[in-house]
LOPA-180393 format. One record per residue: residue in three letters; x, y, z of N, C-alpha, C, CB in turn; residue number from 0; chain. Coordinates in pm, whole numbers. Glycine has a CB too. Layout:
<pts>
 resn    n.X    n.Y    n.Z   ca.X   ca.Y   ca.Z    c.X    c.Y    c.Z   cb.X   cb.Y   cb.Z resi chain
  Ala      X      Y      Z      X      Y      Z      X      Y      Z      X      Y      Z  NUM     A
...
</pts>
This chain:
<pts>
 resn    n.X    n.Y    n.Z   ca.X   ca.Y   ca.Z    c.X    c.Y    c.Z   cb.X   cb.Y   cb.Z resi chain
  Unk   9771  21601   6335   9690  21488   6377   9767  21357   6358   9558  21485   6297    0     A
  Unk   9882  21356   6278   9961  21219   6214  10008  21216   6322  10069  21210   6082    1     A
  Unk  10126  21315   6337  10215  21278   6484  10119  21299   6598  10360  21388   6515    2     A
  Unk  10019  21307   6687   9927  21281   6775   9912  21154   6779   9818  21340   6757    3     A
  Unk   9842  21133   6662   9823  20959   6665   9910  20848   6672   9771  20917   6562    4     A
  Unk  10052  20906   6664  10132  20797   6637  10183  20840   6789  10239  20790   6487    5     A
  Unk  10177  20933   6860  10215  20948   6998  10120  20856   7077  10207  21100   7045    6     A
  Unk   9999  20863   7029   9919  20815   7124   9902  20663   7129   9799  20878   7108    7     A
  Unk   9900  20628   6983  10002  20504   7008  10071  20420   7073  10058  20509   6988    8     A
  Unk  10198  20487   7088  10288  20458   7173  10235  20520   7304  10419  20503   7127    9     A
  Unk  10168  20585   7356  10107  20615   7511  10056  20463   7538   9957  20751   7520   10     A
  Unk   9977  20432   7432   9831  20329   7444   9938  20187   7484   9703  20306   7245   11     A
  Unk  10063  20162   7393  10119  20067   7420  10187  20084   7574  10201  20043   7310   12     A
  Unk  10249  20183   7575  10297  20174   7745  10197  20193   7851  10404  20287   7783   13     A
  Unk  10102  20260   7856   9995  20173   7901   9912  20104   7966   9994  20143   7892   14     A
  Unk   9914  20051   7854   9934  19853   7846  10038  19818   7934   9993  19773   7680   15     A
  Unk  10145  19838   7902  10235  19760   8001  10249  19790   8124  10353  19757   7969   16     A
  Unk  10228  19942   8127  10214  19988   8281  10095  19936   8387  10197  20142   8276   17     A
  Unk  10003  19876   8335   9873  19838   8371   9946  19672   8435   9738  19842   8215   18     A
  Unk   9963  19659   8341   9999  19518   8332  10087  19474   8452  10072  19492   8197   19     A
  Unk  10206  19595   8469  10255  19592   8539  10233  19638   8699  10317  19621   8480   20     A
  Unk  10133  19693   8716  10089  19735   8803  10139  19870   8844  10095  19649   8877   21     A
  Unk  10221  19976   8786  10327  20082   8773  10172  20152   8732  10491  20069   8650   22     A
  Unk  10098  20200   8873  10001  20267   8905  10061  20480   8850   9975  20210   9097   23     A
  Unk  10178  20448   8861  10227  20638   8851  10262  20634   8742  10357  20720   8944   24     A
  Unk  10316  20545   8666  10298  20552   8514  10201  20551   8436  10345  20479   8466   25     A
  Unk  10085  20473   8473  10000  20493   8385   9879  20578   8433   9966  20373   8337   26     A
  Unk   9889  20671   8548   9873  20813   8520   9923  20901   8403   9919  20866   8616   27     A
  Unk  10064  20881   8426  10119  20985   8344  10074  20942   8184  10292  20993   8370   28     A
  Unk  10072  20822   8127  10022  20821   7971   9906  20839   7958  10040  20709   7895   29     A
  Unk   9824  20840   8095   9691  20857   8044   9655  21050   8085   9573  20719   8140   30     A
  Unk   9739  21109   8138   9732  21217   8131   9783  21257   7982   9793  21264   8241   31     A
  Unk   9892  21228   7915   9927  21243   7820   9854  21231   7707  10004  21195   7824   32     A
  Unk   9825  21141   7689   9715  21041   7621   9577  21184   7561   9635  20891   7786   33     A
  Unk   9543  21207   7713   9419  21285   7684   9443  21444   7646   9326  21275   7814   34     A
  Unk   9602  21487   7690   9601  21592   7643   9595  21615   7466   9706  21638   7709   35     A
  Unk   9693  21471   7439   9712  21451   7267   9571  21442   7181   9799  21294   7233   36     A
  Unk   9459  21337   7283   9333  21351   7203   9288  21478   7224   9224  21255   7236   37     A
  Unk   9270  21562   7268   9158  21665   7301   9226  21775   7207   9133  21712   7483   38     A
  Unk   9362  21737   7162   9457  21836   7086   9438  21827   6952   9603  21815   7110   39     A
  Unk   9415  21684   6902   9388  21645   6757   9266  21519   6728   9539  21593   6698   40     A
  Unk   9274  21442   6760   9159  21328   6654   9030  21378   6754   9198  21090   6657   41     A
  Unk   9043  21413   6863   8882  21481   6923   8846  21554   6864   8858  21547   7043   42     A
  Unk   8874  21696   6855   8835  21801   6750   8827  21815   6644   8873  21872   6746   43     A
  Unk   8938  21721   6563   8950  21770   6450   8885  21643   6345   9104  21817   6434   44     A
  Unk   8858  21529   6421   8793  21443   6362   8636  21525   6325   8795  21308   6459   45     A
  Unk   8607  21578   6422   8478  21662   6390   8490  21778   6225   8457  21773   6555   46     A
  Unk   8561  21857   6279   8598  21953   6162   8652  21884   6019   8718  22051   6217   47     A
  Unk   8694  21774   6029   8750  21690   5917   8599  21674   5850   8841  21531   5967   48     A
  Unk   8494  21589   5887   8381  21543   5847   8332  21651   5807   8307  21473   5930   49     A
  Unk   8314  21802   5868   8229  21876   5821   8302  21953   5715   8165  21950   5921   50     A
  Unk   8392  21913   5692   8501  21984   5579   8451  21892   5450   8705  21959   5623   51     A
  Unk   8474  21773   5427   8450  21668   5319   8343  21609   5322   8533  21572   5313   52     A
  Unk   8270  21613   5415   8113  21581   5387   7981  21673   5341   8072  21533   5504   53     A
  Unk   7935  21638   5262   7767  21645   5244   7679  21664   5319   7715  21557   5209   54     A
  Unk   7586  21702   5332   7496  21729   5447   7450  21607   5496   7381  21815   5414   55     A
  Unk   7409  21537   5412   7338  21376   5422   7477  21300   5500   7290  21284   5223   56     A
  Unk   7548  21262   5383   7683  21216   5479   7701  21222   5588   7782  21263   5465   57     A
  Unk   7747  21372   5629   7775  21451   5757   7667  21321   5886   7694  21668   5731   58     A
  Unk   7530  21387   5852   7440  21330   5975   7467  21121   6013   7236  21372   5905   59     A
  Unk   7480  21084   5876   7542  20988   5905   7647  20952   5978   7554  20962   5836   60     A
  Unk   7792  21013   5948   7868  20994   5990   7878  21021   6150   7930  21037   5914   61     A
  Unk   7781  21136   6179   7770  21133   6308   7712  21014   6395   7708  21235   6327   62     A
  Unk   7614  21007   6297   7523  20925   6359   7604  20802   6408   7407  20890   6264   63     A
  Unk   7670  20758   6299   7777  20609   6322   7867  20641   6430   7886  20562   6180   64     A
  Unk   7937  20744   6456   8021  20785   6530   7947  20794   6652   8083  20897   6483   65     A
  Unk   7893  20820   6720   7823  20868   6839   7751  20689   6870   7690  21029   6797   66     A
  Unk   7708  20599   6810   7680  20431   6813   7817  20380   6847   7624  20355   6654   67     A
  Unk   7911  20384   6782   8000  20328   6819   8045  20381   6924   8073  20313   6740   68     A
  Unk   8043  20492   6952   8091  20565   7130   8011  20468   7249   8010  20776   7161   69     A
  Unk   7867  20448   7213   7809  20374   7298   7812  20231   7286   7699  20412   7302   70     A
  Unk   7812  20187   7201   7863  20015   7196   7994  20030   7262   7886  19933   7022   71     A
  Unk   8126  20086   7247   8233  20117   7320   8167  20131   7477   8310  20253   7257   72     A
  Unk   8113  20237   7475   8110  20242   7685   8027  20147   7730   8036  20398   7775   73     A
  Unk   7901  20019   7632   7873  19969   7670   7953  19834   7718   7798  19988   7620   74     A
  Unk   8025  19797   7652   8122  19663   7596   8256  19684   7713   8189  19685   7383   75     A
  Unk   8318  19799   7730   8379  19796   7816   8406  19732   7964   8371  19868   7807   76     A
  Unk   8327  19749   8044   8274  19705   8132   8220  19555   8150   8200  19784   8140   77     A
  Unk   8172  19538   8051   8136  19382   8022   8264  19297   8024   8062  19360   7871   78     A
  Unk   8373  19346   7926   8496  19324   7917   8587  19316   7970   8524  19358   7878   79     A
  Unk   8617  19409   8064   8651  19407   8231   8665  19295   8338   8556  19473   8290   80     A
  Unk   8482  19304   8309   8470  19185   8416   8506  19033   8325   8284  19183   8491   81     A
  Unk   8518  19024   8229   8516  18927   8199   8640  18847   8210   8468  18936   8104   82     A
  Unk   8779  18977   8140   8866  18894   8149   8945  18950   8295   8946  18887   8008   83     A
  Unk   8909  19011   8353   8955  19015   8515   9025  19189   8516   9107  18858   8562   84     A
  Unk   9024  19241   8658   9092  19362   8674   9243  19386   8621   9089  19382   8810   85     A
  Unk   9300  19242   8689   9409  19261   8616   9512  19261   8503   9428  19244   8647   86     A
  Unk   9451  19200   8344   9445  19214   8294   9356  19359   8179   9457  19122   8325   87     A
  Unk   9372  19458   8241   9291  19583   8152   9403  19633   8115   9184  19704   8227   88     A
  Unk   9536  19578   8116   9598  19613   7995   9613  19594   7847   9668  19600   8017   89     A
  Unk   9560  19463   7841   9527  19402   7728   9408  19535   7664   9462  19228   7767   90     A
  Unk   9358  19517   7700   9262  19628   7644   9322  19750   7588   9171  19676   7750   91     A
  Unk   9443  19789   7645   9484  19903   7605   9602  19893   7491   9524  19973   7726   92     A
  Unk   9601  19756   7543   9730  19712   7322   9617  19698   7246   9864  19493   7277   93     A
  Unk   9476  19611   7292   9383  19617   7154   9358  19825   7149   9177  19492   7190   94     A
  Unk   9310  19857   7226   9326  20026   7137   9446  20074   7095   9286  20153   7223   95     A
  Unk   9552  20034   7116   9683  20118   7061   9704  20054   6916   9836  20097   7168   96     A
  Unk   9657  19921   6905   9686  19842   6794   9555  19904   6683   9683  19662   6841   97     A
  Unk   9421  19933   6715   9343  20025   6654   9411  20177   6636   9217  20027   6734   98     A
  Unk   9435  20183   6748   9468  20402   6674   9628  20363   6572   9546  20597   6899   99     A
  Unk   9741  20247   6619   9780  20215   6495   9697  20244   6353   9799  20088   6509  100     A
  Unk   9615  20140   6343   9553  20148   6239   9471  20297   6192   9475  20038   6256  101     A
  Unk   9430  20363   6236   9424  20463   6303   9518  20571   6207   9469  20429   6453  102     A
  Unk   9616  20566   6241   9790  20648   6210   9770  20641   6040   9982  20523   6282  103     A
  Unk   9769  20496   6012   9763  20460   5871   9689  20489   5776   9756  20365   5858  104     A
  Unk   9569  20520   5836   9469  20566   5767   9470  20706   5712   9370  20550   5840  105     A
  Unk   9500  20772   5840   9515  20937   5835   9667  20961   5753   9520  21015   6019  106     A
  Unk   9761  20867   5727   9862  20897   5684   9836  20893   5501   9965  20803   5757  107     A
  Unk   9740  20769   5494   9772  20697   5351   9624  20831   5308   9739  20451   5330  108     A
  Unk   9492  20807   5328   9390  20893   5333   9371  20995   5336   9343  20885   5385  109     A
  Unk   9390  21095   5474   9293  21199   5458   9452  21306   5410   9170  21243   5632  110     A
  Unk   9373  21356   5351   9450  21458   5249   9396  21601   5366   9369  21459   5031  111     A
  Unk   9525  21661   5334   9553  21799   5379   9450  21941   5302   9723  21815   5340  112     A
  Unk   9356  21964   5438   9235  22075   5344   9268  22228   5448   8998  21999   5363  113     A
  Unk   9355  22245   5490   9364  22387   5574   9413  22485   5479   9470  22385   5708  114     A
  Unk   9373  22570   5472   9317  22695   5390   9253  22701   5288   9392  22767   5354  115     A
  Unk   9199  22572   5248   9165  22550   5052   9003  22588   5080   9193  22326   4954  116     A
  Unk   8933  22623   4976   8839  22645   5017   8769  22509   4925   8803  22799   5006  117     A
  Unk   8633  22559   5009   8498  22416   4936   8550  22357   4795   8302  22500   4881  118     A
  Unk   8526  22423   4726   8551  22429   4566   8712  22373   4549   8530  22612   4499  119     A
  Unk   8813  22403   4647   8902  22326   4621   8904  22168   4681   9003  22399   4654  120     A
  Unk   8880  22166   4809   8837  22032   4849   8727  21973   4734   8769  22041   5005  121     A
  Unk   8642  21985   4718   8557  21900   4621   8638  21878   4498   8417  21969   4581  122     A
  Unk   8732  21965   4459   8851  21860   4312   8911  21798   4383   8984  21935   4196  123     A
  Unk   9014  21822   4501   9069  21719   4561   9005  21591   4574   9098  21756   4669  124     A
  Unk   8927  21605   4617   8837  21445   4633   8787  21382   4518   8701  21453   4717  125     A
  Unk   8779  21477   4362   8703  21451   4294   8603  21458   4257   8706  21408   4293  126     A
  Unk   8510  21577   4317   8388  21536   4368   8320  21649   4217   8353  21579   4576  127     A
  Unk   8192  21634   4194   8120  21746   4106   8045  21858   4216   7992  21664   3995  128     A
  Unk   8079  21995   4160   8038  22118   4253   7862  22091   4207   8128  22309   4198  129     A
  Unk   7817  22115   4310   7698  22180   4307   7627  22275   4244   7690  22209   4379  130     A
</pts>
């Protein structure tokens, strides 16, 4: 998921520039790229991450927040668009590359490695008291 994100990244920044530039066959290709890298790691596995280290209570939250912010996103988009013009929607795509940056950092400094450990080991990792 580290190296995904830091690919996608750099997709999100070129882009941007390809947009910008009007290099219509390039920014096919990063955004083909782009979606193969999400659907490969932070799509799926952002899911399985939460239900790995979360609580039941947690869990519904976190969805809950996650799935609001999907729609404030598809709402805001469009608004955004028109606002600052067609040709500029590259800008849009350095502010997301400059987020999944942040993004990279998080998952780098944060989420700790839970593939094969079971419950009981994730809950010391985190610290947490067993049930």
């Amino acid at each position: 998921m580290l190296w995904a994100n830091f690919f996608m990244t750099c997709l999100l920044f070129t882009l941007g520039s390809a947009e910008l530039k009007d290099y219509t066959w390039l920014s096919l290709i990063c955004l083909a790229f782009f979606l193969v890298l999400f659907e490969c790691s932070s799509g799926p596995i952002t899911w399985l991450y939460m239900a790995e280290i979360l609580q039941d209570k947690a869990l519904s939250v976190a969805t809950v927040l996650n799935w609001v912010v999907k729609i404030i996103i598809s709402l805001c988009i469009p608004l955004i668009i028109k606002y600052i013009g067609q040709e500029n929607v590259g800008y849009i795509f350095y502010t997301v590359g400059f987020l999944t940056t942040l993004s990279t950092l998080f998952i780098f400094f944060f989420m700790l490695e839970t593939r094969g450990l079971s419950r009981n080991q994730i809950d010391e990792m985190y610290n947490r008291e067993k049930d």
